[in-house]
C-alpha positions in Angstrom: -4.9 16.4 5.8 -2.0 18.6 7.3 -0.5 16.2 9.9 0.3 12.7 9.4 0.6 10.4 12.1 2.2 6.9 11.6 2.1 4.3 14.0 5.2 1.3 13.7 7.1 -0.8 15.5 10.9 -1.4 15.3 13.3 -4.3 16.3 16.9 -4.4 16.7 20.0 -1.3 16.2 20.1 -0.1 12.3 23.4 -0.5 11.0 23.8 1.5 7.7 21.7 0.4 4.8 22.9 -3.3 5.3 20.6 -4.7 7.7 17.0 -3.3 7.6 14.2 -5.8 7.0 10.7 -3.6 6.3 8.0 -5.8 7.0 4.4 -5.0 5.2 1.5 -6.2 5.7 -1.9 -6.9 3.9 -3.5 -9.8 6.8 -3.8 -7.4 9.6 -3.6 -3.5 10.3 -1.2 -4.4 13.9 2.4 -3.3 13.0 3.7 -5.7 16.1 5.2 -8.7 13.9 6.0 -10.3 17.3 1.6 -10.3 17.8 1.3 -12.0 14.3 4.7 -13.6 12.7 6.3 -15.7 16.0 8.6 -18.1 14.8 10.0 -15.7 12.2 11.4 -12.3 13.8 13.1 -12.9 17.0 15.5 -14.6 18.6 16.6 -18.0 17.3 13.7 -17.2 14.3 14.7 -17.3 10.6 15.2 -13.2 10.6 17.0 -12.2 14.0 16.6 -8.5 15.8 19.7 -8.9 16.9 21.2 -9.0 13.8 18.4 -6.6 11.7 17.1 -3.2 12.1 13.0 -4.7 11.1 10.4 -2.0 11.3 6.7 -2.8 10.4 4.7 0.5 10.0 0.5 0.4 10.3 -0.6 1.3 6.4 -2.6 4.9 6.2 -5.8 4.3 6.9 -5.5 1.6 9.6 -7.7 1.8 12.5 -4.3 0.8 14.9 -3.0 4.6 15.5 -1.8 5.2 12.2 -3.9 8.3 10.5 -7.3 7.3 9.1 -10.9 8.0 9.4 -11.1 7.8 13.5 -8.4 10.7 13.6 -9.0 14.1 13.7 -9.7 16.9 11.1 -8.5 20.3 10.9 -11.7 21.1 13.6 -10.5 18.4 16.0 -13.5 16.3 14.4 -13.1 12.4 13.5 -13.3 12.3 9.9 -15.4 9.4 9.8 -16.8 9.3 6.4 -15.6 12.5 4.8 -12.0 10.7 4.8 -9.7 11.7 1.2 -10.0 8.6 -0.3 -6.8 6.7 -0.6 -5.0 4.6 -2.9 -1.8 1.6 -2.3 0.5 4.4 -3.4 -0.8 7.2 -1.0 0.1 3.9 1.2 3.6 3.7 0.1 4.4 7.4 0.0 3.4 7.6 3.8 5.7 4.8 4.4 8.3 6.5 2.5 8.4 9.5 4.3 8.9 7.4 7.7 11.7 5.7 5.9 13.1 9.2 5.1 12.3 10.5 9.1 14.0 7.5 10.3 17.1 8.1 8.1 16.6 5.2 6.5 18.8 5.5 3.2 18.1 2.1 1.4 15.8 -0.8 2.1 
């Protein structure tokens, strides 16, 4: 797999490394908390996005834009089943590396 592609939404103005709320989830693959968490990011909610920098990025493999086995292989074929199998930490190292494109220094 040569490209990467990492699908994420992100709320509110980053202010340093003070403010940044990185929202993971395991219940659903959408990385739009406003679609699944109302009541707790946004205005008046218990974590504001006018006073956080909250980014929620789609896990690898997700079938919501983020790379997996509907993307495309080095022949501009789907993958489908011949997918590298992945593992939680192959998870969190994509993540990483959008914390690092971002310029995200500390969460």
């Amino acid at each position: 797999m040569e490209q990467l592609e990492i699908t994420y939404h992100t709320y509110g103005e980053l202010k340093g490394a003070t403010n940044v709320i990185w929202v993971c989830h395991a219940l659903t693959a959408n990385s739009d908390v406003s679609d699944w968490w109302n009541g707790l990011f946004g205005e008046g909610d218990y974590f504001r996005k006018d006073e956080n920098f909250v980014i929620c990025a789609n896990v690898l493999g997700s079938c919501y834009g983020t790379t997996g086995p509907l993307s495309s292989d080095e022949s501009n074929n789907p993958y489908l089943l011949n997918f590298p199998p992945i593992t939680p930490r192959d998870m969190a190292l994509a993540h990483n590396l959008l914390r690092l494109h971002l310029g995200i220094e500390q969460v």
